[in-house]
C-alpha positions as CSV (number, residue, x, y, z in Angstrom):
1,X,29.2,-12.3,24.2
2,X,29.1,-13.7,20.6
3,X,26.2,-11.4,18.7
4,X,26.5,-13.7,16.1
5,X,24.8,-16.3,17.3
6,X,22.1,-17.2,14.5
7,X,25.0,-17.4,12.2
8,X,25.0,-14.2,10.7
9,X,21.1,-13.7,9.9
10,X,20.0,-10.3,9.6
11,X,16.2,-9.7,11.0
12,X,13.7,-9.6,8.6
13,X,12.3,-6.3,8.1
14,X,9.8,-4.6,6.2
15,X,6.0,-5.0,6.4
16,X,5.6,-8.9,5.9
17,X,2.0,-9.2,7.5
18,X,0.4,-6.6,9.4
19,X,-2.7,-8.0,11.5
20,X,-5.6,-5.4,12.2
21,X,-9.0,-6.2,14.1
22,X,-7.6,-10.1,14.3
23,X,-7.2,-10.1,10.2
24,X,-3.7,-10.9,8.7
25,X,-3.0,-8.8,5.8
26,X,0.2,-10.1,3.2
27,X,2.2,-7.6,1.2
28,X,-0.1,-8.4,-1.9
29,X,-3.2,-7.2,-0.4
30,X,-1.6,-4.1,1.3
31,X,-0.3,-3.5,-2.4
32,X,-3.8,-3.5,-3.8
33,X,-5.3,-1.4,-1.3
34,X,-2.6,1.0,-2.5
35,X,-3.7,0.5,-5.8
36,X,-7.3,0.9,-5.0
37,X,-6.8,4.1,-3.3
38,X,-4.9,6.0,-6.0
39,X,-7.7,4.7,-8.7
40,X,-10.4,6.2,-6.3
41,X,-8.9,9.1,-6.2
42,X,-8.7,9.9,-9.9
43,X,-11.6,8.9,-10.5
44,X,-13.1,11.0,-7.5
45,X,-11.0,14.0,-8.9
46,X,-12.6,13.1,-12.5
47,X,-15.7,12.9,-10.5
48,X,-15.8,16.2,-9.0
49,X,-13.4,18.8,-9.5
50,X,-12.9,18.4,-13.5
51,X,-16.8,17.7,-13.9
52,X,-18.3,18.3,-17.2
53,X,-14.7,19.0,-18.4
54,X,-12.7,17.2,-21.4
55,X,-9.7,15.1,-20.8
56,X,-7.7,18.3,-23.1
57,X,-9.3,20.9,-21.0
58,X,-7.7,23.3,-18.2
């Protein structure tokens, strides 16, 4: 049995492309849906829990 048969190549690995609903998303777009949900949720914090409150407040 040789295992090595594609020369050595190790499989790729990671999250390359993930397809959902028949939509192929790349590692940039899953990167800036990261990106957009961290900003929402500040800005939902900002929104609602520290409401009327200064950035220096507690």
């Amino acid at each position: 049995m040789n295992y090595f048969g594609n020369k050595g190549q190790l499989a790729a690995t990671g999250a390359g492309t993930i397809t959902i609903a028949g939509i192929a998303f790349n590692q940039l777009a899953l990167l800036g849906v990261a990106a957009g949900i961290v900003i929402a949720g500040a800005v939902l914090v900002r929104l609602t829990w520290r409401r009327g409150k200064s950035v220096g407040d507690q």
